[in-house]
N, C-alpha and C positions, 0 to 999 in steps of 0.2 A: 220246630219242624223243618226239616230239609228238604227244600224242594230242587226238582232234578234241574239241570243245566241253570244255576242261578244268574249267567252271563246270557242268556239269550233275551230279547226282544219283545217285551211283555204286549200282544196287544190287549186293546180293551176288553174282549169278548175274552182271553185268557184271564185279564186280572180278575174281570166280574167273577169267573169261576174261583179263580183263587182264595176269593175272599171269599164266597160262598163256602169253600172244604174251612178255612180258617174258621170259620163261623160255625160250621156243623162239629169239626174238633174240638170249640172252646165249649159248644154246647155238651163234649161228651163229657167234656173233665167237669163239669160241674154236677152231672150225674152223683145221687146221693151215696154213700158209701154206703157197703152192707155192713151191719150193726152188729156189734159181740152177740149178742142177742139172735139175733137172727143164724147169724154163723153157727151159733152152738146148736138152734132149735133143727138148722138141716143135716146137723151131727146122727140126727133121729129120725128127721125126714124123710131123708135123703139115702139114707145110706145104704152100701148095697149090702152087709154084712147077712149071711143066713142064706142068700138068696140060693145059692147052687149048694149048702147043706153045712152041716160045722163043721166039716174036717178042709173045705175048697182050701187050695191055696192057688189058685189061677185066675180068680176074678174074670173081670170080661173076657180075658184070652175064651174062656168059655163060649164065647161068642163066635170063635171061629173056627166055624165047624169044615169038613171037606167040602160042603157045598158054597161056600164065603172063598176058599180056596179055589175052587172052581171059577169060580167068578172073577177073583180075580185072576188068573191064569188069561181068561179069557180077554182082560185086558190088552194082551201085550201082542202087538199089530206092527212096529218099526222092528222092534228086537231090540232098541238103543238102551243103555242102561245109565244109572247118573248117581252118584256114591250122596250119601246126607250124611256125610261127617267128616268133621274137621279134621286138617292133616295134626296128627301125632306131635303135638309142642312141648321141646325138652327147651325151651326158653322161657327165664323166669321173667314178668311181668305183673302191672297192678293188676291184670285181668287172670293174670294166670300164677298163685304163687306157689303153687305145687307141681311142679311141671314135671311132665315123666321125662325116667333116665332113663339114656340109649348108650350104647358103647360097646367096641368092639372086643368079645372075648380072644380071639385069635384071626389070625393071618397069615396064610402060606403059599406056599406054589401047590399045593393041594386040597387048600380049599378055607373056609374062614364063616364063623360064624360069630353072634353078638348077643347082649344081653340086653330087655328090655324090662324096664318095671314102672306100673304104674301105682306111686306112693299113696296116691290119693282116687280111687277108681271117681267116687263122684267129684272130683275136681273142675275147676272150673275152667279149663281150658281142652277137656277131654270131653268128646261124646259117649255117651255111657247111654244105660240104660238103667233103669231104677228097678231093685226086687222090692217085695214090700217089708222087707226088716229093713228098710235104709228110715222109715219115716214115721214116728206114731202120738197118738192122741189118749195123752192119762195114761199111759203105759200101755195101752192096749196099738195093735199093728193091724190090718186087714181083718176080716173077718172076725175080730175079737181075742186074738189070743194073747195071752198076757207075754210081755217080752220078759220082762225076771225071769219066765221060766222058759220061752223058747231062743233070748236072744243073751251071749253070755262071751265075756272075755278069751275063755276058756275055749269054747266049742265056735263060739260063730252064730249063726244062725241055722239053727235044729229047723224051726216053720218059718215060711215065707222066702225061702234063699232064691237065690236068680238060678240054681239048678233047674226048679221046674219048668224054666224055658228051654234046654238042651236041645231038646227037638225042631228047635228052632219056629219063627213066626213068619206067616207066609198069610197076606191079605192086600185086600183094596185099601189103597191111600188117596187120600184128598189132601192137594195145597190148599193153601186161604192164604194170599200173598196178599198181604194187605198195605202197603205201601204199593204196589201196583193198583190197585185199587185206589189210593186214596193221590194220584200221579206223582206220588214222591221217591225218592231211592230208597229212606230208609225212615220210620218216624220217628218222634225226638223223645228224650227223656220226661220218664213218668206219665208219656200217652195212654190212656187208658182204652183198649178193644174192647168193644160190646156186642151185645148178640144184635145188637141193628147194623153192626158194621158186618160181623160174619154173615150176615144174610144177606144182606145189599151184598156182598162175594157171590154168594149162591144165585144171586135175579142176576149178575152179569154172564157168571161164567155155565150157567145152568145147573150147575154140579151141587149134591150136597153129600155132609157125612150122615153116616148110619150105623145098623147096629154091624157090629164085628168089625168096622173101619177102623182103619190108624188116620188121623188128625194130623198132618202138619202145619204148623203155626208159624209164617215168617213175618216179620214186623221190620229184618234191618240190621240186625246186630255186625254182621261180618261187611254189608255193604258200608255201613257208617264206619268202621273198624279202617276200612279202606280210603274213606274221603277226608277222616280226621286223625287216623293213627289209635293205637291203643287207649282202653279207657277200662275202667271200673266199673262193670255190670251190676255191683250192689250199689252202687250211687247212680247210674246213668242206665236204663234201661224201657223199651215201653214192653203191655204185655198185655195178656188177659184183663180184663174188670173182674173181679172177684159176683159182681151181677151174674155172669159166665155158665155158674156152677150147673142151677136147676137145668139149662138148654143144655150142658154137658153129662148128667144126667140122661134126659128126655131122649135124646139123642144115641144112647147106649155105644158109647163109640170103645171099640179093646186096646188103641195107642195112644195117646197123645208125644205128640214131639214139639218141641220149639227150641229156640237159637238159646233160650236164657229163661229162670221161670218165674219172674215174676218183675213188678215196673215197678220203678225208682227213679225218681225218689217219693216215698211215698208222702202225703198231707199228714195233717195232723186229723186225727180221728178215723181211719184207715187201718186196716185189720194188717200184720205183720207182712213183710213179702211173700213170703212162702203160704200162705194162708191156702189160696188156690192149687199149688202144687201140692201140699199135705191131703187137702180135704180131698183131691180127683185122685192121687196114689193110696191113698189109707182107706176111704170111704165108699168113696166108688170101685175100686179094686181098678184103676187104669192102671198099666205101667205106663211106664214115661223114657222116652228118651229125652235128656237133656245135652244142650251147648250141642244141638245140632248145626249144621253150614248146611241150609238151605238155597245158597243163591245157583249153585249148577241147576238144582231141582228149577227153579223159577226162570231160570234161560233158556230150556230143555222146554218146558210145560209151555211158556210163553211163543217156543217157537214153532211147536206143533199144536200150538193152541188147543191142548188136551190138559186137566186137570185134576185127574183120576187113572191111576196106573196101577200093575203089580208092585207092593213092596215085600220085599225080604228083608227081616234081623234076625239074628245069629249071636246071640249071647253065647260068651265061654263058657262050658261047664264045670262053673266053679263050685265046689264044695262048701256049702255055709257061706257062700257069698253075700253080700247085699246089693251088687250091682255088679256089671260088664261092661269096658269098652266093648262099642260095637259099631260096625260101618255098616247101615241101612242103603241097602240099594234100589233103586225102583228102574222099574224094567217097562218101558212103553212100546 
């Protein structure tokens, strides 16, 4: 775990705390893991499938109604806006090995324009946004529909394509900057977040999520990216506890975002990485924005000491898509 300015002046009353946060972290990672077992039985428990009727393909978006827009609307007091996505990388890297191609079609005294393509929409070096034909459980995707018949080489995606966001998404966002919480810059691989850590967020900053909310989850990725240089998010990452789920859930929240989705490296007896990000996309019916860049958000929030804003995403309206680049903006 990274603690910030490692060259300053420890005194006592700062170590004591220190070792206190080390003490309450080594307490989290010993937290038991959730069991196949258990995974599978909230497969059934939990899930939101049926709930807005068999044809939905919107999942929580459902949740946000004109009056959730309203509200947040009603957020935005400075007018300042702060972009939560990462600049466009056409540079290959461990982190990045699909990297979108840019390049200029022409150039004149008249004028010039260029080609972009993104090889990989959910790749790991791009912010996207997840539909729910990108992710599925026994063949089945969102709401139950069999993919052999709506998901196919051929057509795409027929159900669940990121088309039905066109109209684009306009609601209340909450950070949960958790490394400012815990006074570190960024926390270290395989750190596991739990719902005692996201509410101890909530009793500092007063703020919590709800229904029709988007979620943003910063933990560090891009601040660590910057103190140690490039790294391998499937081997180096903290994230959610997979414990998470039911409070995510309970909570009925319509976005979740974060830098990266899932922590690594994982133990031995620990459900796959992506366990958390399948179970909230497929079951809960969340979209997701993933490989979001959170730190403007967190210097922005931190300096109006506000942690709840308007956000806007704007997914491409792509045909049979399974996902968009997209640049989420929050407007304070």
């Amino acid at each position: 775990m990274q603690v910030s300015h490692p060259s300053f002046h420890v005194s006592s009353v700062t170590l004591a705390a220190l070792l206190i946060l080390a003490g309450s972290m080594d307490a989290q990672q010993d937290q038991p893991f959730v069991s196949e077992a258990e995974y599978e039985r909230w497969q059934t428990e939990l899930t939101n499938w049926g709930r807005w009727g068999p044809d939905d393909e919107m999942g929580t978006l459902n949740l946000i109604t004109p009056a959730k827009r309203l509200q947040a609307a009603s957020l935005v007091r400075s007018g300042t806006t702060v972009s939560l996505s990462s600049i466009a990388d056409t540079e290959e890297s461990v982190d990045n090995p699909c990297p979108v191609e840019w390049e200029m079609a022409n150039a004149s005294r008249s004028g010039a324009s260029d080609r972009i393509s993104y090889p990989c929409i959910h790749g790991l070096g791009t912010t996207h946004i997840d539909g729910f034909a990108h992710r599925f459980f026994d063949g089945k995707m969102w709401n139950g529909y069999d993919v052999e018949e709506f998901v196919t080489m051929e057509s795409g995606a027929s159900k669940n394509a990121v088309l039905t966001m066109r109209h684009g998404i306009v609601t209340r966002g909450v950070l949960y900057d958790i490394p400012r919480l815990k006074g570190v810059d960024y926390l270290g691989a395989g750190d596991r977040v739990t719902v005692s850590d996201l509410e101890a967020w909530e009793r500092e900053t007063g703020v919590q999520v709800g229904p029709g909310d988007a979620m943003l989850f910063r933990w560090g990725r891009w601040a660590r990216k910057d103190a140690l240089g490039t790294f391998d998010t499937w081997e180096e990452a903290a994230g959610l506890d997979n414990t998470v789920i039911p409070w995510l859930k309970a909570r009925d929240i319509a976005i979740l975002g974060w830098e990266s989705p899932g922590y690594t490296p994982r133990l031995e007896g620990d459900l796959p990485t992506l366990a958390l990000h399948d179970f909230t996309l497929t079951h809960l019916g969340v979209h997701l924005i993933d490989r979001a860049n959170l730190d403007e958000l967190a210097e922005l929030a931190e300096e109006q000491n506000r942690w709840e804003f308007m956000l806007t995403i704007n997914p491409l309206p792509i045909p049979n898509g399974t996902g968009s680049p997209v640049n989420p903006v929050a407007i304070f």
